[in-house]
C-alpha positions, 0 to 999 in steps of 0.5 A, a space after each residue: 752527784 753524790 759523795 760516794 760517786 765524786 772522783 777521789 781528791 787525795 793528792 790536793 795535799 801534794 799540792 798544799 804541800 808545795 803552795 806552803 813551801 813557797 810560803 814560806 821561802 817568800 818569807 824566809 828570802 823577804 829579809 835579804 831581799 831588802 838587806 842586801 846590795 840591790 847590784 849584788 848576785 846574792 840579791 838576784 839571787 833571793 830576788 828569784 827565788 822569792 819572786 818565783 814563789 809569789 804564787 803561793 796565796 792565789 795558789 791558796 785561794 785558787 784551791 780554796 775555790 775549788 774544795 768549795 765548790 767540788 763540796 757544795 755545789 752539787 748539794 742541791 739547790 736549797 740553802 740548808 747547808 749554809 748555817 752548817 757552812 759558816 758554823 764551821 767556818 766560825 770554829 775551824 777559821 775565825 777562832 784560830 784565826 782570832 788566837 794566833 792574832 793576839 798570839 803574833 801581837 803580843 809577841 810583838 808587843 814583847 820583842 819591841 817594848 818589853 812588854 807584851 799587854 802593851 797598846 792592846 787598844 790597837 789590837 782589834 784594829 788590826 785584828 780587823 785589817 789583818 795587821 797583826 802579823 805580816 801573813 795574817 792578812 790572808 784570812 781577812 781575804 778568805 773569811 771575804 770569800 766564806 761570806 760571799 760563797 753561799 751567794 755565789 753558789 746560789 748565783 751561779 746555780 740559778 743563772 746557769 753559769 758554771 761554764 762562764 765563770 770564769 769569763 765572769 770573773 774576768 770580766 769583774 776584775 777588769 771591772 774592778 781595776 778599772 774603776 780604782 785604778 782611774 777613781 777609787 786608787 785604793 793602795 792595799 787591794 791585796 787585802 780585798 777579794 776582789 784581787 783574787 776573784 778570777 783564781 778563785 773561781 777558776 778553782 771553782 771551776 776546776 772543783 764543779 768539772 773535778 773530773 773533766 778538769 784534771 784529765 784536761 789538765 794532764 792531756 795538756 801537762 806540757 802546755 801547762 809546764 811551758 805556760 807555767 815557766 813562761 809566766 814566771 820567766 815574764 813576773 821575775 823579769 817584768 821591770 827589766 822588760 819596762 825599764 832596759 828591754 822594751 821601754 815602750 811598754 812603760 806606759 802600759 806597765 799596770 795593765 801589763 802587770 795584772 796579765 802577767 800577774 794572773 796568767 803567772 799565778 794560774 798556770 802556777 795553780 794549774 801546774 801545782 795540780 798536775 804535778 800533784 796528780 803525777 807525784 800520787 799516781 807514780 809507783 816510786 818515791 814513797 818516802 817522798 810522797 809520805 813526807 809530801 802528804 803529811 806536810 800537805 795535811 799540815 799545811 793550815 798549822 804551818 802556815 799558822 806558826 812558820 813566821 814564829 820560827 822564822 823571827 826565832 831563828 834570825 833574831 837568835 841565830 842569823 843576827 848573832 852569826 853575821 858571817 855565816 848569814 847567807 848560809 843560815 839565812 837557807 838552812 832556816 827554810 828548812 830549820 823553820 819548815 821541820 819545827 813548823 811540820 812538827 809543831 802539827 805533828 804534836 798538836 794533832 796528838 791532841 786535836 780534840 783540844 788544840 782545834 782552836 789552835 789547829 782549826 780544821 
């Protein structure tokens, strides 16, 4: 397939626009989440609305699989692509990467000690685990996922295997889980690709068949509507159904949870999909789809920068105004979405400059 005979993939901004959004109210909730009263509404409440945004990194990586594979799969079966693939990767991914790293540890260097060049020996430790600022660990998952692509890509295309992926990548991951669940009993597999593999190769399969796919998933928007709420109605509520509702279930409890976890996250992926092609196709709502499209574009910034606001933010006003914590705690969604949203608007004035900062 050519370039200039691939289906248009514009509205895949609408759905970064709100795969950020979740990003950054499961941050913004994440502090009164663990501050407030676990018996309190204000709890449940926070608790709901951060939970039910928990799809937002497997929504990121299911659409990283897709734009992926719906760029290179078809570009033959050769491999000259690839020194073209990581030399990207390298400038627009690694570098920003490697920038806001030492941006978020020397902050908090400074707001701790005083002192910003302090420990600097721990810094390229944490640059390697993702631990210099709490969202960073996102890239060590996605540079895993730019290093094995190539292979993947070469793998699929010689075994013929675009209509199994995803039952190969199921079967992976149960594979995987098995094994460290009853030898390995590694803690912190949310920073390993192998947590993700089935939402990334489901986008996968989404970007080989870009066209077939989103017909389907539009056909079936309904379907897709009730599996979405259904799932996240099964991930907010999962600890009362072990622990008050069906206690039979407990012993069950970790292979519960990776079903619920992923039929939660991919028809969250799926629903994001079809509501981002409904919202570009619709006549009305231009300012909306406007804003919904730029904040998309600006996604990789604001993801970027959001936490910066967000410490600002409770350390200058929340903290100082303790009566009013609630109400500031929900005006700083939308105080750290708009600095954020402009913080890309100015740097890409400049973007022959700032792509170091920006990435691509």
């Amino acid at each position: 397939m050519s370039k200039q005979s691939k289906p248009r993939i514009e509205y895949l901004d609408f759905y970064r626009a709100f795969a950020i959004l979740a990003v950054i109210m499961i941050h913004v909730t994440s502090f009164p989440l663990i501050q407030t009263d676990q018996s309190s509404w204000q709890h449940f409440f926070y608790f709901i609305l951060n939970s039910s945004s928990q799809f937002a990194v497997p929504a990121f990586l299911f659409l990283s699989g897709l734009v992926l594979f719906y760029n290179y799969y078809n570009t033959g079966h050769g491999m000259g692509w690839v020194a073209t693939f990581y030399r990207k990767r390298l400038l627009y991914i690694v570098i920003p990467y490697f920038v806001w790293s030492l941006f978020y540890y020397l902050f908090l260097q400074y707001a701790a000690h005083g002192n910003a060049l302090l420990n600097m020996d721990q810094f390229f430790v944490k640059l390697v685990t993702g631990n210099n600022y709490a969202h960073l660990y996102f890239f060590i998952i996605i540079i895993q996922f730019y290093v094995l692509f190539p292979a993947l890509v070469h793998f699929v295309q010689r075994y013929k295997l675009e209509k199994w992926l995803i039952l190969f990548a199921f079967v992976f991951h149960v594979i995987f889980f098995i094994i460290n669940n009853h030898w390995l009993h590694f803690q912190r597999t949310g920073v390993l690709f192998f947590s993700y593999f089935l939402q990334f190769c489901a986008g996968a399969y989404a970007g080989m068949n870009f066209e077939h796919a989103s017909r389907t998933l539009v056909r079936y928007k309904w379907v897709i509507a009730v599996l979405y709420v259904g799932g996240s109605l099964l991930y907010i509520f999962a600890g009362k159904i072990y622990y008050q509702w069906i206690p039979a279930l407990l012993p069950y409890k970790p292979y519960l949870n990776q079903i619920i976890y992923f039929g939660f996250t991919l028809a969250a992926s799926a629903f994001l999909l079809v509501l981002a092609n409904r919202i570009y196709r619709a006549d009305s709502m231009a300012w909306a789809k406007r804003a919904l499209n730029s904040i998309g574009t600006a996604s990789f910034v604001i993801f970027l920068v959001h936490p910066f606001f967000l410490a600002l933010w409770r350390r200058y006003v929340v903290d100082q105004f303790g009566a009013y914590y609630h109400y500031l705690t929900l005006l700083g969604f939308l105080v750290v979405l708009l600095c954020s949203w402009g913080s890309y608007l100015l740097l890409a004035k400049y973007k022959r400059y700032t792509w170091w900062i920006t990435g691509k």
